[in-house]
Every structure is written in structure tokens, then in C-alpha cells.
C-alpha positions as a Markdown table, in Angstrom:
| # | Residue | x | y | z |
|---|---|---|---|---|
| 1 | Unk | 102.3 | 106.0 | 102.0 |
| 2 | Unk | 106.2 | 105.4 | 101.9 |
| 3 | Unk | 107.2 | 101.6 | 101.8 |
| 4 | Unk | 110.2 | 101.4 | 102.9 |
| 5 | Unk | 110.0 | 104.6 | 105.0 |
| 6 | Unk | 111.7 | 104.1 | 108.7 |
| 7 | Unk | 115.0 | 104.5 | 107.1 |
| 8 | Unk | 117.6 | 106.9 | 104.4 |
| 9 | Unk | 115.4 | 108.2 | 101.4 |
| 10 | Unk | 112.2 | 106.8 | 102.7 |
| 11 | Unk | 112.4 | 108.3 | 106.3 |
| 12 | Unk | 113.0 | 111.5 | 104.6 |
| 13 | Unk | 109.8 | 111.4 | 102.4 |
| 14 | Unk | 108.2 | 110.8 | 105.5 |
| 15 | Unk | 109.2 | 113.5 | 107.8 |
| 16 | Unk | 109.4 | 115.9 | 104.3 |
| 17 | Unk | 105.2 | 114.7 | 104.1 |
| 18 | Unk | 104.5 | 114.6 | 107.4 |
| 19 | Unk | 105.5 | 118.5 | 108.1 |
| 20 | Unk | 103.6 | 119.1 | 105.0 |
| 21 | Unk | 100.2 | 117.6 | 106.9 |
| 22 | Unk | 97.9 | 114.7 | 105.9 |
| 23 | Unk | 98.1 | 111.5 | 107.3 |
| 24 | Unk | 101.7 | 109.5 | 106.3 |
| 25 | Unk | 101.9 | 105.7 | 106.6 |
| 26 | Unk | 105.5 | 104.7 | 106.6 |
| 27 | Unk | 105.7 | 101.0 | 106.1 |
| 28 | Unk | 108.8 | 99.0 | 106.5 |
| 29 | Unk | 110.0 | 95.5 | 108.0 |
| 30 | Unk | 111.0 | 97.2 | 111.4 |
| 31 | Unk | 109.0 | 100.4 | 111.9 |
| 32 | Unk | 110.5 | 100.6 | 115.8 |
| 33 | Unk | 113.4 | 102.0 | 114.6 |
| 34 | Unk | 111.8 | 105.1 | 113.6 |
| 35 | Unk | 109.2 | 105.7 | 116.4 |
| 36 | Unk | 111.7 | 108.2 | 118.2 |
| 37 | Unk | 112.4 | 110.2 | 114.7 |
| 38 | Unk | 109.1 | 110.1 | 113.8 |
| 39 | Unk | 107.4 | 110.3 | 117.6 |
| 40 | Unk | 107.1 | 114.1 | 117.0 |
| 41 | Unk | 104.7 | 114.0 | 114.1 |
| 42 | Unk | 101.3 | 113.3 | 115.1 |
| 43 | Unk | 99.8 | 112.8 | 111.5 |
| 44 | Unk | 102.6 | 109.7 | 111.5 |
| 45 | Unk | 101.3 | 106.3 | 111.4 |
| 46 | Unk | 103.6 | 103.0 | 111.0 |
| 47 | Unk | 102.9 | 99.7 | 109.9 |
| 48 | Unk | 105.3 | 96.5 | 109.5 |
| 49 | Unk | 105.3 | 94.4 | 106.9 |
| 50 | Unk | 108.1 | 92.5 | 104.4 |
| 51 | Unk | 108.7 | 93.4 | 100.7 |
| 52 | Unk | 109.1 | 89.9 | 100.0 |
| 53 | Unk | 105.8 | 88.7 | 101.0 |
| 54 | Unk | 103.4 | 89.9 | 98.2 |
| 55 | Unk | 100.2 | 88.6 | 99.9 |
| 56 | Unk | 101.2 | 90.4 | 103.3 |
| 57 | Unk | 102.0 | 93.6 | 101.8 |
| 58 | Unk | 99.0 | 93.7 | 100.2 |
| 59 | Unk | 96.9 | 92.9 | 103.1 |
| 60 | Unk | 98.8 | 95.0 | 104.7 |
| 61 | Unk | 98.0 | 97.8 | 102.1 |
| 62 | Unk | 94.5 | 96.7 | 101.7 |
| 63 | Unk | 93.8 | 97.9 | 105.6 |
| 64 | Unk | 95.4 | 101.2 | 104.8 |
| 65 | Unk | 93.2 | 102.4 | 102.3 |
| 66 | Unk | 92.6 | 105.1 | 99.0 |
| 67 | Unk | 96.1 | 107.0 | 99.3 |
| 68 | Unk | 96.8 | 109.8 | 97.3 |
| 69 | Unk | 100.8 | 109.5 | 96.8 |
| 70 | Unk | 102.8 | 106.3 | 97.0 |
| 71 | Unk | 106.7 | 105.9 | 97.2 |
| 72 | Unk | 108.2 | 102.5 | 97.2 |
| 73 | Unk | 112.2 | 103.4 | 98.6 |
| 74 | Unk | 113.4 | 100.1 | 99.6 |
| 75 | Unk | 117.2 | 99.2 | 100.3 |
| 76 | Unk | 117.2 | 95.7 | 99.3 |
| 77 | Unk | 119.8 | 93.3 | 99.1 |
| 78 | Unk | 121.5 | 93.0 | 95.7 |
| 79 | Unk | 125.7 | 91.4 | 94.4 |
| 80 | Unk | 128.5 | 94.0 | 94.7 |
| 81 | Unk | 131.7 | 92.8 | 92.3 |
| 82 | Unk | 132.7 | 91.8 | 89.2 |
| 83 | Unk | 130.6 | 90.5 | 86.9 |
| 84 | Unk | 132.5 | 87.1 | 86.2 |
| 85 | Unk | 131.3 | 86.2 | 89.8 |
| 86 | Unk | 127.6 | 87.1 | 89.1 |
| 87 | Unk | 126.3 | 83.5 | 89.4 |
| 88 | Unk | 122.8 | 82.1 | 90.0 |
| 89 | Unk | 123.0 | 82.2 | 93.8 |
| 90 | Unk | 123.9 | 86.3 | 93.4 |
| 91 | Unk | 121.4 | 86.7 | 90.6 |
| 92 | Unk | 118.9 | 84.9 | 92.8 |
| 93 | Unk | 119.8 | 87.1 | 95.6 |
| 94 | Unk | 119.7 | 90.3 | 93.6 |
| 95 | Unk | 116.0 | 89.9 | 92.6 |
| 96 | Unk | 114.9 | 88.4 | 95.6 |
| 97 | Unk | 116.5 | 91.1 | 97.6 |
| 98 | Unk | 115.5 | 94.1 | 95.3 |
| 99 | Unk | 113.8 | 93.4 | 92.3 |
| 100 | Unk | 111.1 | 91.3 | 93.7 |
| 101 | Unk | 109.9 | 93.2 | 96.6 |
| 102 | Unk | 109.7 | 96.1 | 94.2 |
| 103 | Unk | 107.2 | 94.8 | 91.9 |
| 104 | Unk | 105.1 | 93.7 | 95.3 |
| 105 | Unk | 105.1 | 96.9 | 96.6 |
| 106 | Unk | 104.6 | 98.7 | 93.3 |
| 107 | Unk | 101.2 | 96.2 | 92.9 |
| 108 | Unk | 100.6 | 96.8 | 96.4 |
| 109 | Unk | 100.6 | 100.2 | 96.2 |
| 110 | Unk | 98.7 | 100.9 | 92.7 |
| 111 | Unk | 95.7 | 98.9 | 94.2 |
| 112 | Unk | 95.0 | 101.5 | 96.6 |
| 113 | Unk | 96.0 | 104.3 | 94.5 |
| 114 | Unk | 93.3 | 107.1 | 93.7 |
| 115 | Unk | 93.0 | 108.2 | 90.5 |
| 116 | Unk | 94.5 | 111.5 | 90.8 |
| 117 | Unk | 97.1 | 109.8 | 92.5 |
| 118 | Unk | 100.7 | 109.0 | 92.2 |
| 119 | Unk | 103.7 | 106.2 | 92.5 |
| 120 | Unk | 107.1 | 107.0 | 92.8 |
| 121 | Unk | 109.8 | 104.5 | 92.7 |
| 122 | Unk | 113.3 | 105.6 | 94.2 |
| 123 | Unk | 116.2 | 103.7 | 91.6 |
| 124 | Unk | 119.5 | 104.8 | 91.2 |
| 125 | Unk | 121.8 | 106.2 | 88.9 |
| 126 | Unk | 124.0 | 102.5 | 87.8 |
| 127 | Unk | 121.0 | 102.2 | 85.4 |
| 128 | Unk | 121.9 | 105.3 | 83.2 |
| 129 | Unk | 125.3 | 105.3 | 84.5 |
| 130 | Unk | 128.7 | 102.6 | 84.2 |
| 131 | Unk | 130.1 | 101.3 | 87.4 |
| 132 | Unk | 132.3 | 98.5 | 87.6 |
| 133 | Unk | 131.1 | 96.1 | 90.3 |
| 134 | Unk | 127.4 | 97.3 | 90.2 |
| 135 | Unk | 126.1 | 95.4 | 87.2 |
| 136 | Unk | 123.4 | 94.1 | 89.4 |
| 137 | Unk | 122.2 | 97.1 | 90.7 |
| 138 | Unk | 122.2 | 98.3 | 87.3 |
| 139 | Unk | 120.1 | 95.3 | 86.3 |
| 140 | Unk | 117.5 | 95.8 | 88.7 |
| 141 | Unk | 117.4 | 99.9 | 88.3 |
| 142 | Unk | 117.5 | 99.6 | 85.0 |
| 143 | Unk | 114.6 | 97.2 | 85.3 |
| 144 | Unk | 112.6 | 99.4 | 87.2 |
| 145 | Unk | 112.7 | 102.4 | 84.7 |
| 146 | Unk | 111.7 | 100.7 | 81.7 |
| 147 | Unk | 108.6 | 99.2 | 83.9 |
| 148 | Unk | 107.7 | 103.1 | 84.8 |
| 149 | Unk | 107.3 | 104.1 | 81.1 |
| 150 | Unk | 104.8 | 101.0 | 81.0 |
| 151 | Unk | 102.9 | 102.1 | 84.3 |
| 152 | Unk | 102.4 | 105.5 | 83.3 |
| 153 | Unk | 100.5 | 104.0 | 80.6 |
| 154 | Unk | 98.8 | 101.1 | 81.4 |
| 155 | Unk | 97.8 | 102.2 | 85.1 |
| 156 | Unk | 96.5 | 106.1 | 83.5 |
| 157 | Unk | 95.5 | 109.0 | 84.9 |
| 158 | Unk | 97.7 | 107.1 | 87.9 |
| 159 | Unk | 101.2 | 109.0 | 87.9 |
| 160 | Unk | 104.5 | 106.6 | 87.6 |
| 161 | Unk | 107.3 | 107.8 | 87.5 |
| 162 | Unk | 111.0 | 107.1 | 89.4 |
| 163 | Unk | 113.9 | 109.4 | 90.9 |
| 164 | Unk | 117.1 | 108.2 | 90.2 |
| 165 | Unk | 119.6 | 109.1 | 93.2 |
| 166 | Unk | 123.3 | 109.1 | 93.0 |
| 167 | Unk | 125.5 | 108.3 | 96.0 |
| 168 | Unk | 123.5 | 109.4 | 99.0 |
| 169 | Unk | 124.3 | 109.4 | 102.5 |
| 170 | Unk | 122.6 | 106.5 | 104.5 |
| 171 | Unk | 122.8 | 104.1 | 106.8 |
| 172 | Unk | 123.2 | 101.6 | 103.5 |
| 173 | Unk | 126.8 | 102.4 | 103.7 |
| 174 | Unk | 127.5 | 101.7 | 107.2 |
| 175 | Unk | 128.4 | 98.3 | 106.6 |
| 176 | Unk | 131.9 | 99.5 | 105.1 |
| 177 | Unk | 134.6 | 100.1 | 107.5 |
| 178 | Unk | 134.7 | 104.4 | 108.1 |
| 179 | Unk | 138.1 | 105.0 | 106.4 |
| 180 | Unk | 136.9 | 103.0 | 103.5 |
| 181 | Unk | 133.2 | 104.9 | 103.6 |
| 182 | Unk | 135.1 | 108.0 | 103.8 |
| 183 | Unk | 137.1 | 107.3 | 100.5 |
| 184 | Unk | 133.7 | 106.3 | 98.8 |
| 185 | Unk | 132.4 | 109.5 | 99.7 |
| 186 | Unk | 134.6 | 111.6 | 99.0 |
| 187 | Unk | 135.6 | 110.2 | 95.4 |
| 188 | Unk | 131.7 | 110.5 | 94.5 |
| 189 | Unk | 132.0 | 114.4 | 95.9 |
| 190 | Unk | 134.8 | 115.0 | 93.5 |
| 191 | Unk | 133.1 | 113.3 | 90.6 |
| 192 | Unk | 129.8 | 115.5 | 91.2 |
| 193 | Unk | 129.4 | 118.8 | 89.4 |
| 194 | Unk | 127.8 | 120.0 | 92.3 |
| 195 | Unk | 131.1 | 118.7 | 94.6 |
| 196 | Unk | 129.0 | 117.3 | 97.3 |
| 197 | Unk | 127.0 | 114.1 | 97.8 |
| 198 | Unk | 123.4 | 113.4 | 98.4 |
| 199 | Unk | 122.2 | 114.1 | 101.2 |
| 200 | Unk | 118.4 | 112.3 | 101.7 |
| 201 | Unk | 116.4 | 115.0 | 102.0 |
| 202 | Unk | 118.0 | 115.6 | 98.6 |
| 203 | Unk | 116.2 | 112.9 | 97.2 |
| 204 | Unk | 112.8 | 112.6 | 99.1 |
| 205 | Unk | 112.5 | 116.8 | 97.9 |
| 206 | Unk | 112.9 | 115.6 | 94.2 |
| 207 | Unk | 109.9 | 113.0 | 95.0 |
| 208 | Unk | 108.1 | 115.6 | 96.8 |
| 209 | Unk | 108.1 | 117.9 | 93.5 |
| 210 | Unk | 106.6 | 115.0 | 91.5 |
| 211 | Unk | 104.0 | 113.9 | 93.8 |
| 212 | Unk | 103.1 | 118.2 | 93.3 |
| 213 | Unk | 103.9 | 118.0 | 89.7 |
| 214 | Unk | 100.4 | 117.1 | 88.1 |
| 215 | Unk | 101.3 | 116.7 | 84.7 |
| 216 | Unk | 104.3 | 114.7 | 84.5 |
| 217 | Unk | 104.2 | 110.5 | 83.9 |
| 218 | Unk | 106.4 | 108.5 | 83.2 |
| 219 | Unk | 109.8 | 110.0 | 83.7 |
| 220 | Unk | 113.1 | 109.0 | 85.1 |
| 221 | Unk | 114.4 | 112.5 | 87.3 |
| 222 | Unk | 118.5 | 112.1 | 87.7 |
| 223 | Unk | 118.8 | 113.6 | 91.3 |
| 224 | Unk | 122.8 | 113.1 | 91.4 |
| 225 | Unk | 124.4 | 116.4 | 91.3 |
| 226 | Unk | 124.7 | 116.3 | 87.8 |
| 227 | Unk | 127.0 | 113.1 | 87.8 |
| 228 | Unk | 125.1 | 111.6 | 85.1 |
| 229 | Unk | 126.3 | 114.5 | 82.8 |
| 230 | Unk | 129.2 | 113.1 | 79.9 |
């Protein structure tokens, strides 16, 4: 099950799963917008439901069933700029938009976890790494990694753990004009041992290995090129 999976990183883990057989639920707000990607798997099923709403995800959940491998790779809304202009309203909106439907979906998910089973939470590199502008996404990422080291325990054998992706190519970024996208791109490409991107495949193949991996918990995997090196 992949909440947050009709888009980016978590349309990835779908497709990735889904050519890998098994059923694959791929739960997001507006699973339309991937019947025509996903329309060629027949072991694809779709469900909607929003992040924000706690009891309706876990209905939602509930219906679905025992699942042996969960990813929660949701986009969420969270402040971009500097952090003298990080009010209340912008805090608010950062863990409304991201933290908050995390924790749903991470509860949602564990409840219907067998288990041998595993959760994988898809964060990003501003936790580990400083970037002007981005203290709330390195809030909430940060956040989320310290609550997989306490998952992996308390919620035992269960797997937790999180990948941490660097700049990745999706549709995230398509609210910046292209020229400006571009130069985004291409600066993070430079910066990247590796002198390229993510692509998302990139990251939903790092959550793949985990989900195979049966004796790792509770670990953070950098899947950034290598930018997180000094």
C-alpha cells in the first residue's frame, strides 16, 4: 500500500511493485490522475482519501486489509523562505500540510501492518542537510526521522524506517516558472557527486530494497547522489 501513490515518488513505488506482482493499493486524494499510468497494471487498485482526515484514512485503510509493505510518500504543503517570516499562520500550515497527515497515515498504515511487515516513510534530505529557506521542511523531515528510530522499536518485529531523497524530479516543482526550475535543477546537478538529479524511480528503488531488506529497522537511507557528503 502507497499513500500518497498517484503522483512523483509514490507513483513510482507503485508501478516499481506493481511489475513486481502482488496486489498494490495506491491511495491518494485524487487517484483519477493516475488511472491512465497505472491502467496497464492489472494487480493496481486505487482508493481516495485525504491525509488530513485521520478517521477517513483509517477507514479507508481499515477496508483494505493485512498488507505486507506500507509507504507513506506524501507532497504536502509546508513555508518556503526565510526563517524571520516563519510565523504561526506558516508553522500552522507546515504541519497541517505535511507533518500531520504523516503521523495519520503512519497510524493508519501500522494498524494493518502484518508482522513481518514493513513502513517506509519518504523525508528528505533538509533534515540532515542546511538550506536556507527550508527550515520548515527541515522541521518536519527532521521530525519524521527521529519518530522512525521510536517506531522501529515500539511497533517491533514491524520494520520502520525512512528514505531521505534529495532534489528529485516531480511534478512538486512545476509550480516554478521553467527558466527558474531549470536553474534549480541544474545547481542541485552540479552540487551532486553523482552530477545528476533524482530521478523517482531513483527513490521508490531505494524503498523497494528496504521493503526486501529483512533485517534492517530503524534507519534513515540518504538517496541524494551523495549530496549529503561534507
Amino acid at each position: 500500500m502507497v499513500i500518497g501513490g498517484t503522483s512523483g515518488i509514490g507513483l513510482a513505488c507503485v508501478e516499481l511493485f506493481a511489475a513486481c506482482a502482488g496486489e498494490v493499493w495506491a491511495v491518494s486524494r485524487n487517484p483519477q490522475r493516475a488511472l491512465s499510468a497505472l491502467s496497464r497494471f492489472g494487480n493496481v487498485r486505487t482508493a481516495a482519501a485525504d491525509a488530513t482526515d485521520s478517521e477517513a484514512l483509517g477507514r479507508l485503510v481499515a477496508t483494505i486489509g493485512p498488507c505486507d509493505h506500507a509507504v507513506v510518500s506524501i507532497a504536502g504543503g509546508a513555508h518556503l523562505g526565510p526563517f524571520p517570516e516563519f510565523g504561526d499562520a506558516e508553522l500552522d500550515r507546515t504541519i497541517d500540510g505535511k507533518l500531520r497527515p504523516y503521523v495519520h497515515a503512519a497510524r493508519a498504515a501500522l494498524s494493518v501492518l502484518k508482522p513481518a511487515g514493513s513502513l517506509t516513510l519518504v523525508t528528505g534530505m533538509s533534515a540532515r542537510r542546511a538550506t536556507p529557506g527550508a527550515a520548515s521542511l527541515a522541521l518536519v523531515n527532521g521530525a519524521l526521522e527521529s519518530l522512525v528510530l521510536t517506531l522501529a522499536v515500539e511497533c517491533a518485529p514491524r520494520r520502520v524506517n525512512a528514505v531521505s531523497p534529495g532534489t528529485t524530479a516531480t511534478s512538486a516543482w512545476d509550480r516554478l516558472p521553467e527558466p527558474a526550475r531549470r536553474a534549480l535543477f541544474d545547481g542541485a546537478a552540479a552540487r551532486t557527486p553523482l552530477g545528476r538529479i533524482a530521478a523517482p524511480i531513483d527513490v521508490a528503488r531505494a524503498i523497494f530494497a528496504l521493503t526486501r531488506t529483512t533485517f534492517v529497522t530503524g534507519v534513515v537511507v540518504p538517496c541524494d547522489g551523495g549530496t549529503h557528503l561534507p
